[in-house]
C-alpha positions in Angstrom: -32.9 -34.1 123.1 -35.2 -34.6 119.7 -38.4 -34.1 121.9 -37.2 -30.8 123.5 -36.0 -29.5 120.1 -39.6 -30.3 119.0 -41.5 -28.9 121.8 -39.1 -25.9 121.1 -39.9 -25.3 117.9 -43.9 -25.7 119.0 -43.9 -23.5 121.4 -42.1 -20.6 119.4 -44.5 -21.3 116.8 -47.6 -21.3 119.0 -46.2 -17.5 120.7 -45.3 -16.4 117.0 -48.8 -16.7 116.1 -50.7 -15.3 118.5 -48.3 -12.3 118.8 -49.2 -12.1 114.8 -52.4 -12.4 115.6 -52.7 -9.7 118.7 -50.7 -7.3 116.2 -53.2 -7.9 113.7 -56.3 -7.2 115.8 -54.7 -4.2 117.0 -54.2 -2.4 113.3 -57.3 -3.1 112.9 -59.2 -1.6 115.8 -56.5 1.2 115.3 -57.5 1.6 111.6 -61.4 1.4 113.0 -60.9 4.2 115.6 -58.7 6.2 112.9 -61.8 5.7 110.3 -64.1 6.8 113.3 -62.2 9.7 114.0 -62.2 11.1 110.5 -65.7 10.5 110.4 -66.4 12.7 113.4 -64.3 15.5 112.2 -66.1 15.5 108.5 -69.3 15.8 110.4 -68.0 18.2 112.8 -66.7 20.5 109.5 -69.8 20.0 107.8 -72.0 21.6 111.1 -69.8 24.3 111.4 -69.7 25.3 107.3 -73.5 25.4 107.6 -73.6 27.5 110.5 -71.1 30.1 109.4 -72.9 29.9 106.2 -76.1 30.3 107.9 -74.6 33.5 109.7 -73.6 34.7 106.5 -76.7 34.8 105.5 -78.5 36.5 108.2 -76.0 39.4 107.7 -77.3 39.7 104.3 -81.0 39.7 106.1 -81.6 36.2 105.5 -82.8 35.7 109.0 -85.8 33.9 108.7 -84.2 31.1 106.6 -81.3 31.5 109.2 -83.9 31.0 112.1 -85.1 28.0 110.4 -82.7 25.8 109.3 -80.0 26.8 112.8 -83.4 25.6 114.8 -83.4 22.6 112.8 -80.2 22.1 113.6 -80.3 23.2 117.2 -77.9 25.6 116.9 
C-alpha cells in the first residue's frame, strides 16, 4: 500500500507541475500578444495624429508640405 501511496503522491506532483508550467507559458504569450497589441494601436494613433495633422495643415495652405510628407507616408 506504501508504493501506491508513493506513486500517488508522484504522479500528482508530476500533473501539478506541468499544469504550473502550461499556466505559466500561457500568461506569458498572453502578456506578449497584449504588449503586441498595444504596440499596434500606439502606432496606429501616431499615423492617424500625423495625418489629421497633416490635413490641418493643408487647410491652412500648407499643401506642399502636406503633399510631401502624406506621400512619404503613403497616405
Amino acid at each position: 500500500m506504501n508504493k501506491l501511496w508513493k506513486a500517488t503522491a508522484i504522479i500528482g506532483v508530476s500533473l501539478s507541475f506541468t499544469l504550473l508550467v502550461v499556466i505559466i507559458v500561457g500568461l506569458l504569450r498572453w502578456q506578449k500578444q497584449t504588449h503586441d497589441n498595444y504596440e499596434e494601436n500606439v502606432r496606429a494613433t501616431e499615423r492617424l495624429n500625423f495625418i489629421e495633422d497633416c490635413y490641418k495643415r493643408s487647410l491652412k495652405g500648407e499643401k506642399s508640405r502636406f503633399h510631401v510628407e502624406c506621400m512619404n507616408l503613403n497616405c
